[in-house]
C-alpha positions, 0 to 999 in steps of 0.5 A: 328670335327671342320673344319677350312682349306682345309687339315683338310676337306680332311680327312673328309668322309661327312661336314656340312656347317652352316652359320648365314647370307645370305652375308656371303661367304664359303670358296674357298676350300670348293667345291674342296673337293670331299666330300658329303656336306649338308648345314643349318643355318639362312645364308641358306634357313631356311624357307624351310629347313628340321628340325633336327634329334631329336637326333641331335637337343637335343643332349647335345653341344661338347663346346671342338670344338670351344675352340681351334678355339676361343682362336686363332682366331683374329676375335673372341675378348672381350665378344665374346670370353666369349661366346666359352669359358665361357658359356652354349649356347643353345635355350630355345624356338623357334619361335615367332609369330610378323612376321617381315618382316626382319627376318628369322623366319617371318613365324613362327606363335608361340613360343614353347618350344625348350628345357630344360635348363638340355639339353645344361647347363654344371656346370662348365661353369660360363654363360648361353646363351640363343639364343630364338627369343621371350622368353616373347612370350612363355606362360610357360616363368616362367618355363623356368627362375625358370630352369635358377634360379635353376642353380645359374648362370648369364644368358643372352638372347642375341636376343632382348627380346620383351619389347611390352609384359612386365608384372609386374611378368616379370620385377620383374623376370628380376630384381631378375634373375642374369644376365649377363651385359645388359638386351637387348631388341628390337626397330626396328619399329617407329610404335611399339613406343607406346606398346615400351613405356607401356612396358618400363613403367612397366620395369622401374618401377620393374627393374633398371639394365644396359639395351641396345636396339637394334634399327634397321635401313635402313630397313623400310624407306629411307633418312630423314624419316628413320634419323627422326624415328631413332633419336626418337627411340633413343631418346625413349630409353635414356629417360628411361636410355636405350643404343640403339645399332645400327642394320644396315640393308643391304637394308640401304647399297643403302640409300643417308645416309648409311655413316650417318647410319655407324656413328651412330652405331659407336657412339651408340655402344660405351658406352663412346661416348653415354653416354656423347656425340653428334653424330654431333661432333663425325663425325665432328671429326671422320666421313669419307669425306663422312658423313662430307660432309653430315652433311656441305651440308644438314640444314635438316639432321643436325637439325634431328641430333640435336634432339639427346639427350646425355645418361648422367648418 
């Protein structure tokens, strides 16, 4: 069962704690309960932790636990209530072998098969969801989305996919494959810039449809030099008609311009100010005292933020 207060934990004869980012906090009740307890997930340490039963690990998804949860929760809203209540969610592949340094599978030297689609895939459920960290990486990536095909329905891989490893036959099966919104991809590294464009090239070139980037910021570098490699990736992405969706790194939290990073993900990530806007006027009218400070008393930051293209299509 899902466990969601302290009263319902009571009737339990063991939990089991997962949670998908370090900084998120358990519970206050959760050690008052005197009952065994093992935890697991991303949020904990992955790199050391014991891999599932394979029973466990292949057994076919309870989609009825969260149904309850999802359709009352004020924190679950829009396409995120699409995903509990909607869609088959499940791993294809796991692993990748780019090993950066920010993420919690940066150890991992492959991507290999998870499991198939039949494992995870309910019929009656209109999406399918797929959570692999590097599917174009996976030799035998045909396979998995002929299974895909096979089951008629809009898929999404919700991590960003690798456009670094773009192929003719991939972008032709991207273009015919039924998805789900955005085709996403990944842009975290300014030094990644020239496999980014060889792959945007072959893509464009094979697929039109609505594509969003995620672009990391506040990780590899400090101050201008990360405002400078930010808006050229940005930049990067809007010339071949990519959303870039802005991915704050906690480490960005000690920046002098963590105001300016929060501003940029709030206009990035809203299509109707990226699509037609600047981000120099969206936090002169609606950036905190901080950030507008910012933008008054540094030529440097506003001239970088002027290089900003507007997405107008």
């Amino acid at each position: 069962m899902l466990v969601t207060t302290m009263e319902q934990a009571m009737d339990c004869d063991s939990l089991s704690i997962s949670k998908v980012f370090t900084e998120s906090s358990e519970p206050g009740w959760i050690n008052l309960v005197d009952v065994p307890k093992s935890r697991g997930g991303t949020g904990y340490d992955l790199q050391n932790a014991a891999p599932l039963p394979y029973e466990i690990e292949h057994a076919f998804p309870d989609y009825a636990l969260y149904e309850e949860f999802a359709k009352t929760s004020p924190y679950i809203h829009g396409t995120g209530r699409d995903a509990y209540l909607k869609a088959s969610i499940g791993f294809t592949t796991r692993g990748c072998f780019r090993r950066c340094p920010f993420c919690v599978n940066r150890n991992k030297t492959r991507v290999e098969e998870a499991s198939r689609v039949s494992e995870f895939y309910d019929p009656t459920r209109p999406y399918v969801f797929l959570l692999d960290d590097n599917i174009l990486g996976y030799p035998k990536w045909a396979d998995v989305f002929a299974q895909l095909e096979e089951t008629g329905k809009k898929i999404s891989y919700r991590q960003g996919m690798d456009i670094r490893l773009m192929t003719h036959d991939k972008a032709k099966t991207l273009q015919r494959i039924r998805y789900w919104k955005d085709i996403i991809f990944a842009f975290g590294n300014i030094a990644e810039s020239e496999s980014f464009v060889r792959g945007a090239d072959i893509y464009r070139e094979h697929c039109d449809k609505e594509t969003m980037v995620y672009c990391l910021i506040g990780f590899y570098k400090r101050g201008l030099d990360e405002i400078r490699d930010f808006v050229t990736r940005a930049n990067v992405c809007k010339r071949y008609g990519f959303f870039p969706y802005v991915m704050r790194h906690k480490d960005g939290e000690h920046d002098k311009y963590k105001d300016i990073y929060t501003q940029a993900a709030r206009f990035h990530n809203q299509r109707s100010f990226c699509r037609h806007g600047s981000l120099l006027e969206y936090i002169r009218r609606y950036g905190n005292k901080t950030s507008r400070a910012l933008l008054d008393n540094d030529d440097e930051l506003r001239r970088e933020l002027n290089k900003l293209v507007s997405l107008d299509k």
